[in-house]
C-alpha positions in Angstrom: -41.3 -25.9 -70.4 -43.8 -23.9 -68.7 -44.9 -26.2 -66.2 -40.7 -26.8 -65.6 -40.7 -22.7 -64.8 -43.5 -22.7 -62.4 -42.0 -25.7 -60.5 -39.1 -24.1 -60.5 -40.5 -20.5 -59.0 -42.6 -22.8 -56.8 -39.1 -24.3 -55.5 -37.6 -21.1 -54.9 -40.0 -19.5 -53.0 -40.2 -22.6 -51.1 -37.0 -22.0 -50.6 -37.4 -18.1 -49.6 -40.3 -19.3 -47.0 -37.9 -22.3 -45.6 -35.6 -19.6 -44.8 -37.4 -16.7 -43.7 -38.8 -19.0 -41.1 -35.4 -20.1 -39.8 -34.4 -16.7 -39.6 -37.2 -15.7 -37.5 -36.5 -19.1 -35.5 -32.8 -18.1 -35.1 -34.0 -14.7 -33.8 -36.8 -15.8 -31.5 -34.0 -18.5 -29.9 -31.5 -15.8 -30.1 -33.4 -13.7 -28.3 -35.4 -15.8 -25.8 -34.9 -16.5 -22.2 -31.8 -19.4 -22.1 -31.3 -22.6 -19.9 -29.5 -21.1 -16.7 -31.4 -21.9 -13.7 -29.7 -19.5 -11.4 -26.6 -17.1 -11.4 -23.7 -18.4 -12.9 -20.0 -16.6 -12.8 -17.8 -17.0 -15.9 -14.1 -15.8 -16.6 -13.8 -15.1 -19.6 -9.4 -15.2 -20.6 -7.5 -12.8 -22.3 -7.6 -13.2 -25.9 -10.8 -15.8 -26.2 -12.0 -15.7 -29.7 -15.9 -15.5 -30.2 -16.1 -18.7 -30.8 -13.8 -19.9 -27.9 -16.0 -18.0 -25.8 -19.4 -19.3 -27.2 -18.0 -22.6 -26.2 -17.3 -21.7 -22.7 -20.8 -20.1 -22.4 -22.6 -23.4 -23.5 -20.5 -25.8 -21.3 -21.2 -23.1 -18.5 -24.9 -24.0 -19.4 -25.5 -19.9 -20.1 -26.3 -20.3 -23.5 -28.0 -23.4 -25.1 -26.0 -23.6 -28.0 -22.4 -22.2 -29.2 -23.0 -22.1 -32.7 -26.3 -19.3 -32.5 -24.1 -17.3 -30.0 -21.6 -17.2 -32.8 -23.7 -16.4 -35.7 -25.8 -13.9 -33.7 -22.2 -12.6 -32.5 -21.0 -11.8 -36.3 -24.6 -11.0 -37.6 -24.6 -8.3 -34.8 -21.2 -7.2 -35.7 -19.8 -7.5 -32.2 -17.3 -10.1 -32.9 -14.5 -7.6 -32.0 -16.6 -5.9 -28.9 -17.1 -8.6 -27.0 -14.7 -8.0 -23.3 -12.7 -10.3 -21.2 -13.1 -11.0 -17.5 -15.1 -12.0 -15.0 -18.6 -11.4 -15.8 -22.3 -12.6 -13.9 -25.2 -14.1 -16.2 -28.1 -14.2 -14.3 -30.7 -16.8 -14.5 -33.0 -17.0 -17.9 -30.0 -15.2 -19.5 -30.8 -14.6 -23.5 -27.9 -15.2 -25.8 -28.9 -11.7 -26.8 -28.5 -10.2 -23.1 -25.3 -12.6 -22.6 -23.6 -11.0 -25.8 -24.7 -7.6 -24.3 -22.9 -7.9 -21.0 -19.6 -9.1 -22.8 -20.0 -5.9 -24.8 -20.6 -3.8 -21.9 -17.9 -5.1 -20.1 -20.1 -5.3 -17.1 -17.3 -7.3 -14.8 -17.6 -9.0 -11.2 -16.8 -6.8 -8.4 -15.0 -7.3 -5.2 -14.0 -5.1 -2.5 -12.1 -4.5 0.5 -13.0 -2.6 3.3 -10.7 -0.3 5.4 -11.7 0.6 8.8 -9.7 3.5 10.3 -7.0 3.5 12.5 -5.2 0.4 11.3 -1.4 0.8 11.1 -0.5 0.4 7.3 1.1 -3.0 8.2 -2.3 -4.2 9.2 -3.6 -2.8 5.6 -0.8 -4.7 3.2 -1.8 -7.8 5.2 -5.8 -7.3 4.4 -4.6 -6.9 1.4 -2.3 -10.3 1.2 -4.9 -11.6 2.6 -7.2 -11.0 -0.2 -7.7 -14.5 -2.4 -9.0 -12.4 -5.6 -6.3 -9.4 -5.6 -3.2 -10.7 -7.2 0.4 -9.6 -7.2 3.3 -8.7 -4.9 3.6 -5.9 -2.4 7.1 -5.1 -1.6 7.1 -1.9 0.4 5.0 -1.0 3.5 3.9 2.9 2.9 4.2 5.3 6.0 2.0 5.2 8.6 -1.1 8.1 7.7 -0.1 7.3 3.8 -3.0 5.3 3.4 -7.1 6.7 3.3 -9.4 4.0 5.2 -12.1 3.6 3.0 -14.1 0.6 1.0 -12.0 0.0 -2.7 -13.9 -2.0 -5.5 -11.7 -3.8 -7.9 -12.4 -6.7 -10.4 -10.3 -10.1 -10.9 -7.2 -9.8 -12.1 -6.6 -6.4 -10.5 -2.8 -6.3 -8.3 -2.4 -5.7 -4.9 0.0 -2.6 -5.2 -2.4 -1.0 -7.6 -5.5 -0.9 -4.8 -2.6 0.4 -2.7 -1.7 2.9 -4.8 -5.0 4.2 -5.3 -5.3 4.4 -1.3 -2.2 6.8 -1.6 -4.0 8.7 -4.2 -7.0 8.9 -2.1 -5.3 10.0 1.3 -3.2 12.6 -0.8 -6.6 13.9 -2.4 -8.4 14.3 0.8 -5.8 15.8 3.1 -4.9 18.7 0.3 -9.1 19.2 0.0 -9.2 19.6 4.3 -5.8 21.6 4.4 -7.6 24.5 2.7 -10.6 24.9 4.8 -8.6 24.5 8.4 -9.3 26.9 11.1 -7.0 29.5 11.5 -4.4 29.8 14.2 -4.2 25.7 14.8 -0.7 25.0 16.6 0.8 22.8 14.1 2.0 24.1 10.7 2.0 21.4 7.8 -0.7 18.8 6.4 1.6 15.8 7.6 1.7 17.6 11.3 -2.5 17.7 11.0 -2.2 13.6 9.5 -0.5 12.8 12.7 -3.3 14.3 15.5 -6.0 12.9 12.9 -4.2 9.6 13.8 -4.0 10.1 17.7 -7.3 11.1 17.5 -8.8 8.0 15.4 -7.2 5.4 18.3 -8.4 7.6 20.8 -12.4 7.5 20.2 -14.6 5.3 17.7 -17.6 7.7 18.9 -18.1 9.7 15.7 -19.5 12.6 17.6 -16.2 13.1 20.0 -13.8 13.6 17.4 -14.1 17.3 17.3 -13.8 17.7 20.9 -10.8 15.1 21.3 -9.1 16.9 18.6 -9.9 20.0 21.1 -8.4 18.9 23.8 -5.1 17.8 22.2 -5.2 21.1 20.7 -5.1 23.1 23.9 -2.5 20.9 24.8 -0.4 21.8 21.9 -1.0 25.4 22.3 0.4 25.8 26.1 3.3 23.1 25.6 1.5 20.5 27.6 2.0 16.6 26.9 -0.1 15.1 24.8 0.0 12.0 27.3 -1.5 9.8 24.6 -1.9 5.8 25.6 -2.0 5.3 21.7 1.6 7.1 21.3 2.9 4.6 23.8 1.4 1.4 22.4 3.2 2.6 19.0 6.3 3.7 21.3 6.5 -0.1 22.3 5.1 -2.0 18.8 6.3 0.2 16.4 3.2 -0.5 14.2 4.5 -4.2 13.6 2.3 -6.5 15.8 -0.6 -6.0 18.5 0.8 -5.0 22.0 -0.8 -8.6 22.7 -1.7 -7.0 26.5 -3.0 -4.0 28.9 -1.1 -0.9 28.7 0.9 -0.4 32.2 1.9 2.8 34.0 5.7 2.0 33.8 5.7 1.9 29.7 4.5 5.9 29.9 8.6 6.0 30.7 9.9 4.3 27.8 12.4 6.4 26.0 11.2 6.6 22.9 10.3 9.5 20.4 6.1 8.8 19.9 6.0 8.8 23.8 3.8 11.6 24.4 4.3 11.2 28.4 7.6 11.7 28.0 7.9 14.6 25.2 6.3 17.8 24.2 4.4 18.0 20.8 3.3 15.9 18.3 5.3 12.7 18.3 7.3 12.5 14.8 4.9 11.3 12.5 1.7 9.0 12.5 0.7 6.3 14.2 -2.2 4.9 12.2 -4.0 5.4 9.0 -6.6 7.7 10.3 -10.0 8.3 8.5 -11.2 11.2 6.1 -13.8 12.7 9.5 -10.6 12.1 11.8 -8.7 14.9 9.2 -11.4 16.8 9.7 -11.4 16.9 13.5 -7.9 17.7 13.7 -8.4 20.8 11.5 -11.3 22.3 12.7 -11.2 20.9 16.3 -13.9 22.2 19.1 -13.7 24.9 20.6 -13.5 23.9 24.2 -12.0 24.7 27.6 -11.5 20.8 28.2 -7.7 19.7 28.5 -9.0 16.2 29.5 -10.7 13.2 29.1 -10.8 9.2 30.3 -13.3 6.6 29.1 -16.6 6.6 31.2 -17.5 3.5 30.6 -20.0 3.5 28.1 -18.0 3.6 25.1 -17.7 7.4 25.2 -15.3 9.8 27.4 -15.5 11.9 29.9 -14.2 15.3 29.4 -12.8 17.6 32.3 -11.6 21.8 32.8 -9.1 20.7 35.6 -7.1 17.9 36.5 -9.5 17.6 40.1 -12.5 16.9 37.5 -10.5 14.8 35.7 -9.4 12.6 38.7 -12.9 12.0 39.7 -13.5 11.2 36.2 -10.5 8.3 36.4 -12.1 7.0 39.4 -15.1 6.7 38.2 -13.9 5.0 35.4 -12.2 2.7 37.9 -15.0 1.4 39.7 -16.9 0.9 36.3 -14.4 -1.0 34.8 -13.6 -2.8 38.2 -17.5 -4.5 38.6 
């Protein structure tokens, strides 16, 4: 009887040992670097269960087996925490660090990049364009609706909401400028100051001249002088639908149309691009100059002119640049 207890202890702690050791073998494989030999991209669907996903992480080859993802899973009580999406496992991914980034929900992400002065038509189709983005968009906002900027987003996210958050951010920016404008500017609403920021963003892609273009429309303004914008008339004529698809000639400056800025006083009516937050700026606190003109020099930049004699000589230096 005796010698049937002690084999019986002897058994059971056997036992004990047998299992401790597949515990700490469980652990140690749990927790040790996995099979993935370089970054691997996984969607997880909508409504995966643990063990659905532990499959689809060891036929991805991120984990090396399904059934110690789902028993460290439960024993780390995040069968409910774990996320859906499209997640990145880089290489020598743990089961441990795998579980982790389900948890933290640590998705892919895209983005699309906005680069000022695009009409808003030109925006939607970036945004069709888009192969990740999904959903419909069904209305083309108003030109100067839409903030040119770069927008993250994850798979699965819609067109119209990256839109709408565009919206948000022009809305956001333009009430933030409005308050610190300079005083005495000749236009009197925030859409007024969208619409120079947008002449000015298609006149100059040199950063540092946007101030003193802004100026120059701005003296315009104040003495009832045409704007006599090029961009106005290449709206005038396209309407922000397609490309002009050619040079700009002297005999569309008398096109009867309202954003011709040759042929009318003011600002045109509204927008003609999306123009960018520094463009805002510009058009709000403009230079302070004595400059009512400017033509491209040649280099990228403009130069800027007091009278329209200056200014001539300007144009015909521009002329024999451009004509080399």
């Amino acid at each position: 009887m005796i010698r049937l207890l002690s084999l019986i202890h002897t058994l059971i702690a056997l036992a004990v040992v047998i299992a401790g050791g597949a515990a700490i073998y469980g652990v140690s494989q749990f927790r040790g670097a996995g099979p993935l030999d370089e970054r691997t991209v996984v969607v997880i669907p909508r409504g995966t269960g643990v063990s659905g996903i532990a499959a689809l992480l060891e036929r991805s080859g991120v984990i090396a087996s399904a059934e110690l993802f789902r028993i460290g899973v439960l024993i780390g009580g995040a069968d409910r925490a774990l996320q859906a999406g499209e997640f990145a496992f880089p290489a020598g991914v743990s089961a441990e660090q795998a579980m982790r980034i389900l948890q933290a929900g640590r998705t892919v992400s895209y983005s699309v990049t906005i680069p000022e002065g695009l009409t808003s038509r030109e925006v939607v189709e970036r945004l069709r364009d888009d192969p990740v983005l999904t959903g419909a968009i069904e209305t083309v906002p108003p030109q100067g609706a839409l903030l040119p900027e770069t927008y993250a987003f994850t798979r699965g996210d819609t067109r119209q909401s990256v839109l709408d958050r565009m919206r948000a951010a022009m809305d956001r920016t333009v009430a933030e400028l409005w308050e610190d404008r300079a005083a005495d500017l000749p236009f009197d609403t925030p859409e007024q100051a969208v619409t120079l920021a947008s002449i000015v963003e298609k006149e100059t892609g040199v950063a540092g001249e946007r101030s003193l273009v802004a100026g120059v429309f701005v003296n315009r303004l104040r003495i009832d002088m045409p704007l006599q914008s090029d961009p106005t008339v290449i709206f005038a004529l396209t309407e922000g639908q397609r490309p002009l698809g050619r040079q700009l000639l002297r005999s569309d400056w008398r096109v009867e149309h309202p954003y011709n800025t040759y042929r009318n006083r003011g600002l045109p009516p509204g927008p003609i691009a999306n123009p960018g937050r520094e463009a805002i700026a510009a058009a709000l606190n403009p230079a302070e100059t004595e400059y009512f003109y400017f033509v491209a020099d040649g280099t990228g930049g403009h130069a800027f002119a007091r009278t329209l004699d200056e200014h001539n000589r300007n144009v015909a230096n521009w002329r024999r640049v451009r004509d080399r």
